[in-house]
C-alpha positions as CSV (number, residue, x, y, z in Angstrom):
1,X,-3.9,16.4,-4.5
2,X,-0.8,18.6,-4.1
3,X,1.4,18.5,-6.9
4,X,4.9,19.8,-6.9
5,X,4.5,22.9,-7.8
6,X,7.7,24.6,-6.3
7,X,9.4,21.6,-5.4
8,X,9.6,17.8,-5.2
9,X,7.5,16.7,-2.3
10,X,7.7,13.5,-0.5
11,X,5.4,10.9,1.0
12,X,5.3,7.2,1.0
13,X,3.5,3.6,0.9
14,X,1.5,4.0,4.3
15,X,2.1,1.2,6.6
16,X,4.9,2.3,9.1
17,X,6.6,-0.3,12.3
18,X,3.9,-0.3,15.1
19,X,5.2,-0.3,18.4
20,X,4.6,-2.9,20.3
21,X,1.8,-2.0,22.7
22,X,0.2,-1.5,19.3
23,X,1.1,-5.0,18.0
24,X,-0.5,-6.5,21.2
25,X,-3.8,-4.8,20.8
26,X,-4.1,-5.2,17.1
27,X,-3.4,-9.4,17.6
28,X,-5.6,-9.1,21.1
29,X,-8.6,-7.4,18.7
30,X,-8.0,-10.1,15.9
31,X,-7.8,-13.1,17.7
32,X,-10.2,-11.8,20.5
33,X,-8.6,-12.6,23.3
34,X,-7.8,-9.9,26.5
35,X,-9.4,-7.6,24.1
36,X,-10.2,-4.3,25.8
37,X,-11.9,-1.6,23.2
38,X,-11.4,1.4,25.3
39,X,-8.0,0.8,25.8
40,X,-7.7,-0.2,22.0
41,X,-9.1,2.6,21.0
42,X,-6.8,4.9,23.5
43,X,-3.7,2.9,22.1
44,X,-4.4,3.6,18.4
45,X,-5.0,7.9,19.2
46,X,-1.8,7.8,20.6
47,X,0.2,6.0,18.1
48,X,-0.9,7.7,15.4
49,X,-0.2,11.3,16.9
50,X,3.2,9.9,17.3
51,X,4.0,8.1,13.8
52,X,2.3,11.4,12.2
53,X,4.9,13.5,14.0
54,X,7.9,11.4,13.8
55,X,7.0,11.6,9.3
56,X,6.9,15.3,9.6
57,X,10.2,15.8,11.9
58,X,11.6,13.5,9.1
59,X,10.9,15.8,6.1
60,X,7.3,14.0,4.7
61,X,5.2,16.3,2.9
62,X,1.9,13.9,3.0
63,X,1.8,11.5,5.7
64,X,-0.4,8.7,6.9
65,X,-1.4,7.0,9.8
66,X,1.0,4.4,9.6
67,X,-1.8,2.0,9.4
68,X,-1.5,1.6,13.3
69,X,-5.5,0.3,13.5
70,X,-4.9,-2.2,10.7
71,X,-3.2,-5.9,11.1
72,X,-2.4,-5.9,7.7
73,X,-3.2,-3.6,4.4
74,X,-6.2,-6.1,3.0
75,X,-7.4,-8.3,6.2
76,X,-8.7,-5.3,8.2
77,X,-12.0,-5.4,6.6
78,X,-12.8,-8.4,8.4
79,X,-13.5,-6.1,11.6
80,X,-15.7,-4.0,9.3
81,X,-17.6,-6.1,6.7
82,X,-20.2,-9.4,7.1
83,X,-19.5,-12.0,4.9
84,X,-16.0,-13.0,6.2
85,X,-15.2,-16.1,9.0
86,X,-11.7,-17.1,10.2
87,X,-10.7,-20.7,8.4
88,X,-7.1,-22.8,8.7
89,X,-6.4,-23.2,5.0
90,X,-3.1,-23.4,2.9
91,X,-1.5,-19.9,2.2
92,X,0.1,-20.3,-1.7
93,X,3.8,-19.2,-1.4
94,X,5.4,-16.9,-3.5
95,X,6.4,-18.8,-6.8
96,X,9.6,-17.5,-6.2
97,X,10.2,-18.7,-2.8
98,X,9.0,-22.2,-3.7
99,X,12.0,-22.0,-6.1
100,X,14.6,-22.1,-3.5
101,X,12.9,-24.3,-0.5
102,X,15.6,-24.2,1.5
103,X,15.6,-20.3,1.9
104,X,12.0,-20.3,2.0
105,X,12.1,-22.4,4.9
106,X,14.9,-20.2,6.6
107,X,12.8,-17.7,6.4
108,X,9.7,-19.1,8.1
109,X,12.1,-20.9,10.8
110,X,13.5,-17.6,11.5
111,X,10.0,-15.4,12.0
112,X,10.2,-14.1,8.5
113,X,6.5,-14.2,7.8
114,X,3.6,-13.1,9.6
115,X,1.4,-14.9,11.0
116,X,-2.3,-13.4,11.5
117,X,-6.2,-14.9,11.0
118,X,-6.7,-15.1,7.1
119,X,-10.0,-14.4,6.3
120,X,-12.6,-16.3,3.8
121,X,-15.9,-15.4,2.4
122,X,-18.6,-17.7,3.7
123,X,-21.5,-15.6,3.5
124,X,-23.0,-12.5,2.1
125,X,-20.7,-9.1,2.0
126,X,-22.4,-6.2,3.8
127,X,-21.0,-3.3,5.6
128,X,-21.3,-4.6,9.5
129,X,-19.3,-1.6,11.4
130,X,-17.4,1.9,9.9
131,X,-17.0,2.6,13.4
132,X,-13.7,1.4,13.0
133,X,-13.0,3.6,10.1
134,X,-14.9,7.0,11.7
135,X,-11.8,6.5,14.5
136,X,-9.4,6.1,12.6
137,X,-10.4,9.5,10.4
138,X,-10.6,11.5,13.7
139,X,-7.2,10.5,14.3
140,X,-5.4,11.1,11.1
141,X,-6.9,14.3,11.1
142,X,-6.2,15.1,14.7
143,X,-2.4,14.3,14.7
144,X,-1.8,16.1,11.0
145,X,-3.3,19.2,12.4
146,X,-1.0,18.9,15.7
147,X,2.2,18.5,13.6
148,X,1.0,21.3,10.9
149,X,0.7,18.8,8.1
150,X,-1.2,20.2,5.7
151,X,-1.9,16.8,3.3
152,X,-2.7,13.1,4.9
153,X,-3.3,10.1,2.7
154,X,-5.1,6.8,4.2
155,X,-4.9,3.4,2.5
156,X,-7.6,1.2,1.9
157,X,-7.8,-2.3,0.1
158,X,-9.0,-2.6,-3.5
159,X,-11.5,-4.9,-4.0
160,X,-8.9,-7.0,-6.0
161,X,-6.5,-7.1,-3.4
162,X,-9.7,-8.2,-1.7
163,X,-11.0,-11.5,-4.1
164,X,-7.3,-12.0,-4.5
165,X,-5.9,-12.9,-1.3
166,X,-9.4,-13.9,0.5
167,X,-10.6,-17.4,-0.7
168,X,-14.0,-17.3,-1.8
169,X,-16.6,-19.9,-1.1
170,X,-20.1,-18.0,-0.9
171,X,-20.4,-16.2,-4.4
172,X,-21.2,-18.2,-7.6
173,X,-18.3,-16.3,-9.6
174,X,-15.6,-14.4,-9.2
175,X,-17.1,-11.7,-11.2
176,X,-19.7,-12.0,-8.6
177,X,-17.0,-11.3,-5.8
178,X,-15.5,-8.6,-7.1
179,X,-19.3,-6.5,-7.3
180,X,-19.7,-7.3,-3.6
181,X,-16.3,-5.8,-2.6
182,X,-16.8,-2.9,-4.7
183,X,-20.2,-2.4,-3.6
184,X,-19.3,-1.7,0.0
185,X,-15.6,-0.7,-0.6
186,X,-17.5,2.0,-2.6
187,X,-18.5,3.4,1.0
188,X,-15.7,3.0,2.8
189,X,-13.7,5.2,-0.3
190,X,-16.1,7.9,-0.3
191,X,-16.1,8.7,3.2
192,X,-12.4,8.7,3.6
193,X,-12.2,11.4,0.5
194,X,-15.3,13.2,2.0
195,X,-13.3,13.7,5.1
196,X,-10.6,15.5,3.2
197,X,-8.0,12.9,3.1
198,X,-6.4,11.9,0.3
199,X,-7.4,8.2,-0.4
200,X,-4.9,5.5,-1.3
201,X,-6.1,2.4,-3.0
202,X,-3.8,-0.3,-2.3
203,X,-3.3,-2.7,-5.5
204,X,-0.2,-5.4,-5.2
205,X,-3.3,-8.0,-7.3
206,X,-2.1,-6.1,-10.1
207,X,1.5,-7.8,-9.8
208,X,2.0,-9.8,-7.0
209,X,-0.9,-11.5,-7.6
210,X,1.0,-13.1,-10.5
211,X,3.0,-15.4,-8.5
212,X,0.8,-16.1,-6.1
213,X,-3.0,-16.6,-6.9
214,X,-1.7,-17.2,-10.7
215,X,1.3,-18.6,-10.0
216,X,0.4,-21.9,-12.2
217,X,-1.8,-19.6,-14.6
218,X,-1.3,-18.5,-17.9
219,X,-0.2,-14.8,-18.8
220,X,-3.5,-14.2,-20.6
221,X,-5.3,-15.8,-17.7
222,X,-3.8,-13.1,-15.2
223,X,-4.5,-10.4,-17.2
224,X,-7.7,-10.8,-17.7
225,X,-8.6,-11.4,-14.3
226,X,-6.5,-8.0,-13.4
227,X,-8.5,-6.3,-16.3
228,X,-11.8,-7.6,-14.2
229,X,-10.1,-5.6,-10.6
230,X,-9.5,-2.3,-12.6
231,X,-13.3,-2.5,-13.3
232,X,-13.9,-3.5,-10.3
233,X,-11.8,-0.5,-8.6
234,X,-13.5,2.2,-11.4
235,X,-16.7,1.3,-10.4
236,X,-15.9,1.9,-6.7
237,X,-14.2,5.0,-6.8
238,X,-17.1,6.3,-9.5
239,X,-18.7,9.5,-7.2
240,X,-14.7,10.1,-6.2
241,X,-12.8,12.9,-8.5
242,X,-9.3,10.9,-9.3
243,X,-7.3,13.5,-8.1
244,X,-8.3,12.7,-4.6
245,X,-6.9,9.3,-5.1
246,X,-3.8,7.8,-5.6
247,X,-3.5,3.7,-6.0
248,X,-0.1,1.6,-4.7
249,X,1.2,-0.8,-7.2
250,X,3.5,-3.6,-5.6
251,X,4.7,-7.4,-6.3
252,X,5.1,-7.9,-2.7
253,X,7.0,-6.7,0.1
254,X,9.6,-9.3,0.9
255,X,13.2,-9.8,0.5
256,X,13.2,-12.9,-1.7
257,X,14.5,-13.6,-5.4
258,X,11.8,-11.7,-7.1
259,X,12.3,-14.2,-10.4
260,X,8.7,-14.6,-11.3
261,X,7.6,-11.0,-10.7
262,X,5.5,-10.3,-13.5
263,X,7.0,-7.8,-16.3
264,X,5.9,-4.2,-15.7
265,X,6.0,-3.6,-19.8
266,X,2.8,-6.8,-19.3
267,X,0.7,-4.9,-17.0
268,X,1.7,-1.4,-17.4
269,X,-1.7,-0.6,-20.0
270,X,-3.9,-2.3,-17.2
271,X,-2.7,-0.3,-14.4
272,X,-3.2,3.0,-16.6
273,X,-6.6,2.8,-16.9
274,X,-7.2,2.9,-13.4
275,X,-8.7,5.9,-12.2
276,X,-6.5,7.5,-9.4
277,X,-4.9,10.6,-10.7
278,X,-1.4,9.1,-8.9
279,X,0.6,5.8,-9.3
280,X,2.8,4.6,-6.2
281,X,5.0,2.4,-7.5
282,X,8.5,0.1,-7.3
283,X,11.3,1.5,-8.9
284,X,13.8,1.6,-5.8
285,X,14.7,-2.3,-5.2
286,X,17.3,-4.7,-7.6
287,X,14.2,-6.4,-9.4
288,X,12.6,-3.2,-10.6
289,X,14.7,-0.4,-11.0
290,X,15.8,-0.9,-14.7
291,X,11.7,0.1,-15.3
292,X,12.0,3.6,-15.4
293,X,12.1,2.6,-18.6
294,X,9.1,1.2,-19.2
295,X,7.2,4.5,-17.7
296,X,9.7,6.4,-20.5
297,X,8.2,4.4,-23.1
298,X,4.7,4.3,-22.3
299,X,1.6,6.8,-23.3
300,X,1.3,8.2,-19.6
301,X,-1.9,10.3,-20.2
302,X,-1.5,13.8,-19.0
303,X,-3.0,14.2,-16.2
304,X,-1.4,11.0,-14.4
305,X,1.4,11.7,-11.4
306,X,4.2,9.5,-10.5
307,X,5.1,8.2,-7.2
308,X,8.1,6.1,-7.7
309,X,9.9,4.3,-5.0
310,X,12.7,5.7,-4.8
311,X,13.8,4.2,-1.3
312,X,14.0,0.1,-0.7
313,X,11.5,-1.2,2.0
314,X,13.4,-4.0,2.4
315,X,17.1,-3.6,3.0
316,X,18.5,-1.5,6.4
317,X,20.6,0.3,3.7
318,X,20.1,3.8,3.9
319,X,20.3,5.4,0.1
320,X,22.4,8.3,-0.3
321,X,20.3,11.5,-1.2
322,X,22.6,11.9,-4.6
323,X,21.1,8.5,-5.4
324,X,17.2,9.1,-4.6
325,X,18.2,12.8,-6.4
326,X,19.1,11.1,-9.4
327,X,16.3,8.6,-9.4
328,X,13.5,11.2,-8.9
329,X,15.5,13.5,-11.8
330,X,14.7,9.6,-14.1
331,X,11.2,10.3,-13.6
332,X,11.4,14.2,-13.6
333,X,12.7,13.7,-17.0
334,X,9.3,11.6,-18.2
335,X,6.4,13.6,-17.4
336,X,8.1,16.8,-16.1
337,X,8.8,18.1,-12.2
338,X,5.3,19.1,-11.1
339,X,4.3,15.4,-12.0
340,X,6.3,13.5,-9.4
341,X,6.9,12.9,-6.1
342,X,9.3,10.8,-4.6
343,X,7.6,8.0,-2.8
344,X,9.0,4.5,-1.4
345,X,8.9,1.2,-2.9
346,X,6.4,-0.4,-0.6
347,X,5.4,0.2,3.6
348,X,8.3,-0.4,6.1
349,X,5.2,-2.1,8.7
350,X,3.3,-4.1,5.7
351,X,2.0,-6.6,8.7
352,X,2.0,-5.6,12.3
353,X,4.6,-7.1,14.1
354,X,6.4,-7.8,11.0
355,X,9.1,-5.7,9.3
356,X,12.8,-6.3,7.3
357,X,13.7,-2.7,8.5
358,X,14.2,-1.3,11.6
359,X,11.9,1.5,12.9
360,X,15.0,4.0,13.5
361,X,16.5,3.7,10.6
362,X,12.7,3.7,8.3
363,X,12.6,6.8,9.8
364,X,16.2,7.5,8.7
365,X,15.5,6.9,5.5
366,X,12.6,9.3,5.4
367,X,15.2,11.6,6.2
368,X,17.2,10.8,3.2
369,X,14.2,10.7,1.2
370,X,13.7,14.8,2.2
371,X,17.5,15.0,1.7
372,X,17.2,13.5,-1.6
373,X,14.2,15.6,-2.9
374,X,16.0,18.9,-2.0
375,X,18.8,17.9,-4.2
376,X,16.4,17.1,-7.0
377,X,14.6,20.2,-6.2
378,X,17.4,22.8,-6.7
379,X,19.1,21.1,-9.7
380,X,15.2,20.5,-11.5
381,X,14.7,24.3,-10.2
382,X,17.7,25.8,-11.4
């Protein structure tokens, strides 16, 4: 993994707006209807040639694929694993939705959620197809050799994000679960950093999970069980060297009140003893900003590197570059220059066909994100 050796580099979340002709094949392929692999398959090679370029015009040192293949960050492995059938059953809210109904209910009213097949485990968990995966490979590694990128990162879901947000009703236990998901997203980890890529684990169980699956939960209770998904996650990523992997940390990509968000200063122990060598995180949006803190305070082991958000993935506001320079220069100041790199808060395309900001201006704010960084870079270098 690069570090910033000379300067503060740049990336992001992963997910980025799919176009539309993307959107239609990825809601063709997961409700199977008028679904046409080929042409699938020829949508998906283009789209990510394009999102790869558009990152690197924009000033991203490691990109991604945008996650064009993937309906959403954690229900993709439907398409590649046994074990999981389509069911209609009640999605918990956000606690902090439920707080203020009325908003809540604006928001559904006015297309503010997505809507997509939600996945539950009624059967044994068994690779079924990394065909899916194989493609999508080739094509990061195509388009970031066509747009001289010399670093790519590809997400993939934890096996907490996993048990968290796909109802069980196969295994005995929840323990049970979790060694299931590990098992096979064991695979699925190894051949993504055996490819070259830089693998991103994608963890929002650590926090958002809080008000959602836990919402009515104890503290202890939620802990614990997010104890369970780092062990989970260790084991998986065992035969992987952590400084091939970074892991995304996230209480959920939504504009809403953010009340109930769990405390960073309760999880922040948990979420170092993961194994990746880098920590994506929120530190960009109202709610989480003042934690900057919290990373000041805390026994960051040496060999850690910090990707805090330092753009909103929420708002159409486009930070100035003196503000993401001063944010990055926060973190700078923590565990040094060559130990951060100036990320976003969460992905600007989190579900496909769904997005708060608008593709121009994400990319826009990419651009502010480089513009940002070279500030930082020649006052940290100076």
């Amino acid at each position: 993994m690069k570090h910033s050796t000379e300067r503060i580099l740049t990336t992001h979340v992963g997910s980025m707006p799919r176009p539309q002709d993307v959107v239609d094949q990825l809601f063709a392929q997961d409700r199977g209807e008028n679904y046409q692999p080929a042409l699938f398959d020829e949508t998906m090679t283009r789209a990510v040639s394009e999102v790869v370029q558009k990152q690197a015009q924009a000033g991203v040192d490691v990109v991604s694929d945008g996650e064009m293949s993937k309906i959403s960050y954690a229900t993709y492995i439907r398409h590649r694993l046994t074990g999981f059938e389509i069911a209609e059953v009640p999605r918990a809210t956000p606690r902090d939705l439920d707080d203020f109904p009325a908003y809540r209910d604006r928001l559904a009213q006015e297309g503010g959620t997505p809507r997509y097949h939600r996945p539950v485990v009624r059967g044994p968990i068994a690779i079924k197809d990394l065909t899916p995966l194989h493609k999508d490979i080739a094509n990061l590694q195509a388009a970031a050799k066509s747009a001289g990128v010399s670093e790519a990162f590809m997400n993939a879901a934890s096996p907490g994000v996993i048990a968290v947000f796909q109802p069980n009703e196969y295994y005995q236990s929840e323990e049970a679960y979790l060694a299931a998901l590990a098992d096979v997203m064991k695979v699925e980890y190894e051949q993504i950093v055996a490819a070259g890529l830089i693998l991103q684990v994608d963890c929002p169980d650590l926090a958002m999970g809080r008000h959602i699956r836990f919402r009515n939960a104890d503290l202890e209770t939620f802990k614990h069980a997010a104890r369970r998904q780092v062990e989970a996650l260790n084991y998986a990523l065992s035969e992987v060297p952590a400084e091939r992997v970074r892991m995304h940390l996230c209480w959920g990509n939504y504009e809403g009140p953010h009340h109930h968000d769990v405390e960073l200063r309760e999880i922040i122990d948990i979420v170092l003893s993961a194994k990746p060598q880098a920590i994506q995180f929120e530190a960009a949006n109202p709610r989480h900003q003042h934690e900057w803190k919290i990373w000041a305070e805390a026994k960051i082991p040496d060999d850690k590197i910090l990707i805090p958000g330092v753009l909103d993935s929420t708002t159409n506001f486009i930070e100035h570059p003196e503000l993401i320079a001063e944010r990055i220069e926060r973190f700078a100041a923590i565990v040094g220059r060559e130990r951060v790199m100036a990320g976003t808060d969460c992905g600007f395309g989190t579900f496909a066909g769904f997005g708060k900001v608008h593709p121009d201006i994400a990319y826009a704010k990419l651009g502010a994100l480089a513009e940002g960084a070279h500030i930082a870079t020649e006052r940290l270098w100076s």
